[in-house]
C-alpha positions as CSV (number, residue, x, y, z in Angstrom):
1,X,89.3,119.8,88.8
2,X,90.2,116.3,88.1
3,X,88.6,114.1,86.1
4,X,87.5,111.0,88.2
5,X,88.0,107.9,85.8
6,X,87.0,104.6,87.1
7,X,89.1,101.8,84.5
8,X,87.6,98.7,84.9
9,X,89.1,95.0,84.0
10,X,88.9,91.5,84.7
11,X,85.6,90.3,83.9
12,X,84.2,86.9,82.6
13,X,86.6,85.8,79.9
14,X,89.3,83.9,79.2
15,X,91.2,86.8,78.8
16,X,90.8,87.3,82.5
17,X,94.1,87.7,82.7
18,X,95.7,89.8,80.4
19,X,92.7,92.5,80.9
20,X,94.6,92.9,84.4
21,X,98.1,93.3,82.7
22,X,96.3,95.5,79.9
23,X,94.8,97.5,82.6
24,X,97.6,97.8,84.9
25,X,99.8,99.3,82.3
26,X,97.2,102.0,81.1
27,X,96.6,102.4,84.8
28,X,100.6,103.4,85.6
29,X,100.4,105.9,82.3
30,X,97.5,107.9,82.9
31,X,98.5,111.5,83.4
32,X,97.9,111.8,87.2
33,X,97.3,115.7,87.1
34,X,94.8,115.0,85.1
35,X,92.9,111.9,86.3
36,X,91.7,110.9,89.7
37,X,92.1,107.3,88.8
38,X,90.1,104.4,90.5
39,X,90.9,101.0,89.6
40,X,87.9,98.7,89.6
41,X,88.9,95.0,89.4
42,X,85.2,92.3,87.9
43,X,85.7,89.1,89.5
44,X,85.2,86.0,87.3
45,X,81.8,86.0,88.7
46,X,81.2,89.9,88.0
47,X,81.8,90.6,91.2
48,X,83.6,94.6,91.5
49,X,86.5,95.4,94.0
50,X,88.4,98.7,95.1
51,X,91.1,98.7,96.7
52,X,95.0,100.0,97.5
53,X,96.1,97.1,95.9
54,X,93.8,96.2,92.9
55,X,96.3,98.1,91.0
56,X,99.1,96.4,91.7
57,X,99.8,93.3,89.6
58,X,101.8,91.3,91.9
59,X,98.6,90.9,94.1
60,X,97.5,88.9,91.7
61,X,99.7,85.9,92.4
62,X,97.3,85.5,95.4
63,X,94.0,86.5,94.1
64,X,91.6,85.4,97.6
65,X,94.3,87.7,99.3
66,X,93.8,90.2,97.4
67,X,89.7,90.2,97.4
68,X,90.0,89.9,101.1
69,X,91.7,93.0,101.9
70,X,90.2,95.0,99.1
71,X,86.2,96.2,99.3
72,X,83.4,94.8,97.1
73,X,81.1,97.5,95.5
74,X,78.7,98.0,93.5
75,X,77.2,100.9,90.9
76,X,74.7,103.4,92.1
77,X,73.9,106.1,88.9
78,X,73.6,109.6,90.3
79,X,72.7,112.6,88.1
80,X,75.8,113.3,85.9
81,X,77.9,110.9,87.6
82,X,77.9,107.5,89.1
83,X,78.6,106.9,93.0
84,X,81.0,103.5,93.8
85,X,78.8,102.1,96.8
86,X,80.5,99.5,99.2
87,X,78.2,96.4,99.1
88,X,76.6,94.6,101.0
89,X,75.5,97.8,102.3
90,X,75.8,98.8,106.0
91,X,72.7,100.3,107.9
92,X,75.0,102.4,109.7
93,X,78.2,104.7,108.4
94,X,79.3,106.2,105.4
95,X,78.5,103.5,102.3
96,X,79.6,105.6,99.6
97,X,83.0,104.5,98.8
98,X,83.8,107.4,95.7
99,X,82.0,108.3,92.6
100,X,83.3,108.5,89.1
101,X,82.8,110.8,85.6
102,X,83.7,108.8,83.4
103,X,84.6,104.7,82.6
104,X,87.3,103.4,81.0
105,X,87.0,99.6,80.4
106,X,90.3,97.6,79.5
107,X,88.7,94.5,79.1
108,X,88.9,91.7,76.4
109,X,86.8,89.0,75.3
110,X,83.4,87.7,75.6
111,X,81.0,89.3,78.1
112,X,83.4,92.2,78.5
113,X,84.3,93.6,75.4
114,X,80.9,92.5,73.2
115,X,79.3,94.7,74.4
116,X,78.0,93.6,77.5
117,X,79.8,95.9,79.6
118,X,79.3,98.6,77.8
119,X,75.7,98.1,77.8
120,X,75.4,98.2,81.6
121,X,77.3,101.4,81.5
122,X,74.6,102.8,78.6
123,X,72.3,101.9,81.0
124,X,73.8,103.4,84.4
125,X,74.2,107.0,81.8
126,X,77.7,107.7,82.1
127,X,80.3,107.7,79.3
128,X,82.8,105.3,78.4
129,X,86.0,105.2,76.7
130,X,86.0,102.9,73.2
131,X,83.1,101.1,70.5
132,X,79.5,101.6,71.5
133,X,77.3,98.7,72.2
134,X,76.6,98.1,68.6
135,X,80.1,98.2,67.3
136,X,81.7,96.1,70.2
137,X,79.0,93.4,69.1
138,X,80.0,93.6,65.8
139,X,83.4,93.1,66.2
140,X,83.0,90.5,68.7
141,X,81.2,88.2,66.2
142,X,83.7,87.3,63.3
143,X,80.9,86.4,61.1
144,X,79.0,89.0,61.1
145,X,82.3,91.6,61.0
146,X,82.9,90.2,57.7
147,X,80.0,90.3,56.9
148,X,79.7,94.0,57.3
149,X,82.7,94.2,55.8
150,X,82.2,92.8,52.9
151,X,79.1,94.3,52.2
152,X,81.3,97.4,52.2
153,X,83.8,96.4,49.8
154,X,86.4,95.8,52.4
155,X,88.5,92.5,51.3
156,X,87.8,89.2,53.6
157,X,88.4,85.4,53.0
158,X,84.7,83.4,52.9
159,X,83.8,81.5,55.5
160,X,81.2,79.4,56.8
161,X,79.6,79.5,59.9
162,X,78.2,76.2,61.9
163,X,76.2,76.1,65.7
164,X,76.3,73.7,68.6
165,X,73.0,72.4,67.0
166,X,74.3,71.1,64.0
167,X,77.5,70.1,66.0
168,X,75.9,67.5,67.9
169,X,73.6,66.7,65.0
170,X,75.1,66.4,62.3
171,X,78.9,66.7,62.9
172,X,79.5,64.2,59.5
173,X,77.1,67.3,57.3
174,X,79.6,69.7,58.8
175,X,83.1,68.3,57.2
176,X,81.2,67.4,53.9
177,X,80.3,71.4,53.4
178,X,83.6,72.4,54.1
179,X,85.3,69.9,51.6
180,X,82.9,70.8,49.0
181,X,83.1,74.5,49.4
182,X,86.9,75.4,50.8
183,X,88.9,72.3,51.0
184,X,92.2,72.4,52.9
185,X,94.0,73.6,54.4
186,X,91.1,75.4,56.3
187,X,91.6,77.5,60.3
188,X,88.5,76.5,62.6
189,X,88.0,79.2,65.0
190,X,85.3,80.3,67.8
191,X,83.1,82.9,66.2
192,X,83.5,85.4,69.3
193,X,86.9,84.7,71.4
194,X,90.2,87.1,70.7
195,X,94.0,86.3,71.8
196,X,93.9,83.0,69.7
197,X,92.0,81.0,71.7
198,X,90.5,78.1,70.4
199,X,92.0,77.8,66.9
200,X,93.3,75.2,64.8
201,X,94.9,74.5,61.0
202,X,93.0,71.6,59.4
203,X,94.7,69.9,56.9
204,X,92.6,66.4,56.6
205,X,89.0,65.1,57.3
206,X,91.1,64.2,60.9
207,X,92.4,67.2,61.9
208,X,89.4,69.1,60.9
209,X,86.9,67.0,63.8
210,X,89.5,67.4,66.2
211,X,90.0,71.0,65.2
212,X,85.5,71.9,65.3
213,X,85.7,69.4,68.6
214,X,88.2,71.8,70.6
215,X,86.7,75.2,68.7
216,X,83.1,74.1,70.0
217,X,84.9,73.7,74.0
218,X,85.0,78.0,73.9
219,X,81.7,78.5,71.8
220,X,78.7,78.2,70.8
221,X,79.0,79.4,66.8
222,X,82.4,78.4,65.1
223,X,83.7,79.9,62.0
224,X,85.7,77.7,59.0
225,X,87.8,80.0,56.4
226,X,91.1,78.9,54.1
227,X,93.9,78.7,55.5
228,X,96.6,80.7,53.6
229,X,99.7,78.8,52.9
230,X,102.1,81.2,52.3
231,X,101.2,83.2,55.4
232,X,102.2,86.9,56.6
233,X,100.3,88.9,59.5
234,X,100.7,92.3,59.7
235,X,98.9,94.3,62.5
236,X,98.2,97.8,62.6
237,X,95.8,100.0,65.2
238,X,94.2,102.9,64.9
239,X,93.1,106.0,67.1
240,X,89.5,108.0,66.6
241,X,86.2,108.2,66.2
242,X,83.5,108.1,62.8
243,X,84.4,111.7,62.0
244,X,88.2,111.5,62.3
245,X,90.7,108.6,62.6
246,X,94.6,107.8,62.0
247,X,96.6,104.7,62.1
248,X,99.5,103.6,64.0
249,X,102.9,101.9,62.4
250,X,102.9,98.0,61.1
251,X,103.8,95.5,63.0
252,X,104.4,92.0,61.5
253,X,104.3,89.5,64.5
254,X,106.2,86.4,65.1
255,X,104.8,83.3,65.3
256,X,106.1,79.2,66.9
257,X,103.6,77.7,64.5
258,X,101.4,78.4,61.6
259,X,99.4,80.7,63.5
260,X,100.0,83.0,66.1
261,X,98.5,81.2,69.7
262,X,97.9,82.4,72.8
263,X,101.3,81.5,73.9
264,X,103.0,83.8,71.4
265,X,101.2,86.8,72.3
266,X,101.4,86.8,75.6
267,X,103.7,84.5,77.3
268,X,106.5,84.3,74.5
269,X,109.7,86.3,75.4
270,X,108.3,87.4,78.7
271,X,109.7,84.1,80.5
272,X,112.5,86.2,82.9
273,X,110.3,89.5,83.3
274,X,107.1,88.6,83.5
275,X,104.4,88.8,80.9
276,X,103.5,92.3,79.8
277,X,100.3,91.7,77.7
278,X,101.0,92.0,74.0
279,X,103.7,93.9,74.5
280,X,105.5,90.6,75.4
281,X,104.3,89.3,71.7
282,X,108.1,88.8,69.4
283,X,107.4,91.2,66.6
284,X,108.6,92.9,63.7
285,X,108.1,97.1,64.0
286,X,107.8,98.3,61.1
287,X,106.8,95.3,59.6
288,X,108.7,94.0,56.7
289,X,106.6,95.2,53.8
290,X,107.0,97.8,50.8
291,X,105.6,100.7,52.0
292,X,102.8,100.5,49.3
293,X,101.7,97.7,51.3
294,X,102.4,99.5,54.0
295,X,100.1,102.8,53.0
296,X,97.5,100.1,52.0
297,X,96.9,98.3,55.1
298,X,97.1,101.3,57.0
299,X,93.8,102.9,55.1
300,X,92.6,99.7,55.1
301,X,92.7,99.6,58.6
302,X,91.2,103.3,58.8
303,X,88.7,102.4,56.5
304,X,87.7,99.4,58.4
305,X,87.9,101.1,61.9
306,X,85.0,103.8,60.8
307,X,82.5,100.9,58.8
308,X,82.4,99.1,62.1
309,X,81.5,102.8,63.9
310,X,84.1,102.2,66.5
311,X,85.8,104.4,68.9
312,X,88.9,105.1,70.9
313,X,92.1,102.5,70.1
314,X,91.6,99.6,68.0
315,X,93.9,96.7,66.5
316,X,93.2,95.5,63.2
317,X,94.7,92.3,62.3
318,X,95.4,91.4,58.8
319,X,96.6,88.1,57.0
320,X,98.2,88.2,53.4
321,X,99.7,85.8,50.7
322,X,103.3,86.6,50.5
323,X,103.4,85.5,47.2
324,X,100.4,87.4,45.4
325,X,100.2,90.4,47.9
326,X,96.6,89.6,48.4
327,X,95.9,91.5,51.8
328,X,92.7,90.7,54.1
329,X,91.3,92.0,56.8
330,X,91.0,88.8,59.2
331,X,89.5,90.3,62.8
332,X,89.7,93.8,64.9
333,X,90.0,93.8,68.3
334,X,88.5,97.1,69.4
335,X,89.8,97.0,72.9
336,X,93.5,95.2,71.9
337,X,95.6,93.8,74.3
338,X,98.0,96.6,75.7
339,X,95.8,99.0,74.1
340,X,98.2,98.6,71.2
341,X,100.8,101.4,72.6
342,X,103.7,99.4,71.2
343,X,102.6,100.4,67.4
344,X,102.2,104.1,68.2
345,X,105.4,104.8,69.9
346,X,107.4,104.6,66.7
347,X,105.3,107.3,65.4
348,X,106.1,109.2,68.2
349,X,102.9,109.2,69.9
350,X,103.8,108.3,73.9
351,X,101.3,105.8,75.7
352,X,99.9,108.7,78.2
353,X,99.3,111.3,74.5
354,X,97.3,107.9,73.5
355,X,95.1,107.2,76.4
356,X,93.9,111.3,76.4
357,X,93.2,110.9,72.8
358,X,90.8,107.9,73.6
359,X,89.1,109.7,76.8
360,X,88.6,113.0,74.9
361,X,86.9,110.7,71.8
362,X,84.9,109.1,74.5
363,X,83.5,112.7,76.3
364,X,83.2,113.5,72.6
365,X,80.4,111.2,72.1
366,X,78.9,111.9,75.5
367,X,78.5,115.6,74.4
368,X,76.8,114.8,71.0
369,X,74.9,112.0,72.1
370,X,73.3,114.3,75.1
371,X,72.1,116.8,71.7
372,X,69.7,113.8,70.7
373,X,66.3,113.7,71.8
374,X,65.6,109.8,73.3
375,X,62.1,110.7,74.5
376,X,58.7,112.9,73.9
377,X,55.3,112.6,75.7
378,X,52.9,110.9,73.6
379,X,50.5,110.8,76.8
380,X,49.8,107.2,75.5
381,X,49.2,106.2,79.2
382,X,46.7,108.8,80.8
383,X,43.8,107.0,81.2
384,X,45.1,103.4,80.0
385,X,42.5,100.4,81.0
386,X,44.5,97.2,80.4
387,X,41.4,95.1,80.9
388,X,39.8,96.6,77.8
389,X,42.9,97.3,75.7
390,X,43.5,94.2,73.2
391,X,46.8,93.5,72.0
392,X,49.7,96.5,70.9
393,X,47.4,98.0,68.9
394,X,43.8,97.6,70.5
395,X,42.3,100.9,71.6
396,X,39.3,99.8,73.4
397,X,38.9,100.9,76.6
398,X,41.4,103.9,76.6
């Protein structure tokens, strides 16, 4: 019997769009035989749709289209499963629409991938594919990833970290503390977006307002590092769980500017076909590094991969000094655009081989995780009075 597998994308982010492309392409891999697969598109206002067409990218072009001839639903948990309910619901016919096992979510960014969504599936009981609820916050919040990091030995460039609140008060106290404790260059960055999206190189007291004006547009928390001058980025991804994990082959991308933008990941190259998520990104596979270097960032990337506790495919993305060999770890993405297929298929590891691996980590973890005892009956409520009980740890009256 077929495993029904409900992938989900879209979602509130401003990677709206290339969690549809991301999707789509896992979507047309999946082994067939061995998935009933449901596409499940989240509207940018978290509305769900089903549909014929849902899959099919070119829909997109005409998104209120598309919504109109597909059907809205919504989530109904139902013992070992969860039932896809057509909403609003009808008082007469059929309202169940299908039901899946399991959920796959190919989404990226904030309110999708930081663990938002995978706290509403937590909460409807049914597995999902990739980092728990813990681990997608983590590596959500740059700040506090390096700061995990860190704290396990694991090489990162300092930072600071500012909020809106000292932003709009005291924008001037802001510049001072990075010139006294970083200088320039510095990169000014939103402390919880992906795909390069609000980022800017500093190189004056100028460039470094206009650079914590725009960052602030896409968050509330920004982070300010040092910019490294003599610049390589080398990605690599890996494939597992906390027990067991493996990584994937180099890649060194190529970037228009100092630092890789939005553009260059997913628009770049892909002018005549279309864009094809990061697999449109110009890149270097293997990267061009000694294979030292090589064999380092790769058990870096392992070894960062199982500190953050994640699960499934993740990309790791590293900067180094091309000049010293320094190497950091600078962000994961632990659902990466594409699902990082493109740095496993020079290992010879096909794209469908890679989405099984993630779905049997994923029931994995459901298995284990349904061991654990959540609950016992301390009868604290039999007989409860409120009216005579005073605060959490008053006894009067029971």
């Amino acid at each position: 019997m077929k495993i029904k597998l409900g992938v989900f994308f879209g979602g509130r982010s401003v990677e709206h769009e290339v969690s549809i492309i991301s999707a789509i392409q896992a979507i047309n891999n999946l082994n067939k035989e061995k998935y009933d697969v449901i596409p499940i598109y989240i509207t940018r206002e978290n509305e769900m749709y089903v549909g014929e067409k849902i899959a099919k990218v070119e829909e997109y072009k005409n998104l209120k289209n598309l919504l109109s001839e597909s059907q809205r639903v919504i989530l109904v948990p139902n013992k070992d499963r969860v039932d896809i309910v057509k909403y609003p619901l009808k008082k007469f016919g059929k309202n169940e629409y299908d039901y899946i096992d399991i959920a796959f979510p190919i989404v990226h960014g904030t309110n999708v991938e930081d663990g938002t969504l995978q706290g509403y599936f937590k909460t409807l009981g049914i597995p999902f594919v990739g980092p728990d609820v813990l681990s997608s916050a983590i590596g959500m919040d740059k700040y506090v990833m390096k700061t995990v990091l860190k704290d396990n030995n694991i090489p990162v460039l300092d930072c600071l970290r500012f909020n809106m609140n000292e932003y709009t008060t005291n924008c001037d106290g802001i510049i001072k503390k990075v010139e006294d404790k970083i200088d320039y260059p510095v990169i000014v960055k939103p402390i919880n977006l992906g795909s390069s999206v609000g980022i800017k190189v500093a190189r004056n007291k100028e460039e470094l307002q206009e650079a914590v004006d725009y960052a602030f547009q896409f968050a509330m928390n920004i982070l300010i590092e040092k910019a490294i001058t003599n610049l390589k980025e080398i990605n690599c991804s890996v494939v597992g769980d906390y027990e067991e994990a493996n990584a994937s082959e180099c890649e060194e991308p190529i970037s228009t500017d100092e630092i890789l933008s939005y553009e260059d990941k997913y628009i770049g190259g892909s002018k005549k076909t279309g864009s094809k998520g990061m697999a449109s990104l110009q890149r270097k596979i293997p990267a061009d590094i000694s294979k030292e270097t090589r064999d380092k960032i790769r058990k870096l990337a392992v070894d960062t991969f199982k500190v953050l506790g994640c699960n499934g495919v993740s990309r790791i993305d590293f900067i180094m000094d091309y000049k010293t060999n320094e190497i950091w770890v600078n962000e994961i993405n632990t659902i990466p655009g594409s699902l990082s297929f493109y740095l496993w298929e020079p290992i010879n590891v096909k794209y469908s081989e890679l989405l099984d691996k993630v779905i049997s980590s994923a029931l994995k973890r459901d298995r284990e995780e349904k061991s654990i005892t959540y609950s016992f009956d301390t009868k604290i409520l039999e007989g409860i009075n409120l009216n005579g009980l005073k605060g959490s740890k008053g006894t009067k009256g029971v």
